[in-house]
N, C-alpha and C positions, 0 to 999 in steps of 0.2 A: 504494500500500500504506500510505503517511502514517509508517509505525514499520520502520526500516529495520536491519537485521541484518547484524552480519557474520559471513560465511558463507566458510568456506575447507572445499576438500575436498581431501583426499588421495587420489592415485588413480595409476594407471598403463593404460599403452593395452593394451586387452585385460581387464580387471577389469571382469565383467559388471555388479555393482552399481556399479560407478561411472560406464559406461557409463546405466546408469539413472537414477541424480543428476542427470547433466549433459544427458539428451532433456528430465528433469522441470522443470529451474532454467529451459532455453530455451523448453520452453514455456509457462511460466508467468512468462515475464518476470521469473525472479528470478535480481537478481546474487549471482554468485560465484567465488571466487579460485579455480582449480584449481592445482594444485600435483603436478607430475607425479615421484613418488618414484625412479622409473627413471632419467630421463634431468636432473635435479636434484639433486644431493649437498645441498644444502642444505635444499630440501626433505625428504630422505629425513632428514637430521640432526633437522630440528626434528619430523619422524613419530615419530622413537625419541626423542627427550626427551621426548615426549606419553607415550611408553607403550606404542604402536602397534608392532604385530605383523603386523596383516593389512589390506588396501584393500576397502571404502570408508571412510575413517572422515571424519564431519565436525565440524569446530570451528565452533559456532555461539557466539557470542557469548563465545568462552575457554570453552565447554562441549563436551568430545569427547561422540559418537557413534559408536558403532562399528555399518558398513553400515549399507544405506538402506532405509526403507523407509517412502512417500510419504504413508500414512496416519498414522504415529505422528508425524513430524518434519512435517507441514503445518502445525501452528500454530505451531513455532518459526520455518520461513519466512514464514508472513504476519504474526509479528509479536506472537503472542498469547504467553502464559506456555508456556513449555518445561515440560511436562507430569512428559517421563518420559528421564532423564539414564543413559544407558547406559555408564556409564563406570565 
């Protein structure tokens, strides 16, 4: 990919969009930190100083995203300009 992102998602087992994220990040050979709010206190702590209400939300680059959805956030995974900041 050459431009490398970091990429944290917030999520919980059973959260259909996050379940989505994380088939998309593995097949596309893109890392990413999962952070599972449920079974995590700490995690779920730094979700609510973000602002975060509901899963999937992802921090790209210290940039929230609230749910996923593979066509709008591919350029921030590959690395291009973050288009469109739903936060």
């Amino acid at each position: 990919m050459g431009f490398k992102r970091e990429i944290v998602l917030y999520t919980h087992k059973g959260c259909p969009g996050g379940d989505r994220a994380i088939s998309y990040f593995h097949q596309n050979g893109i890392s990413v930190q999962i952070k599972d709010i449920i079974n995590d206190p700490v995690a779920l702590n730094e979700f609510r100083e973000n602002g975060c209400f509901a899963t999937p939300v992802l921090m790209i680059d210290g940039r929230k995203f609230v749910g996923f959805n593979w066509r709008m956030h591919s350029s921030a995974f590959l690395g291009k300009r973050i288009s469109k900041d739903c936060s």
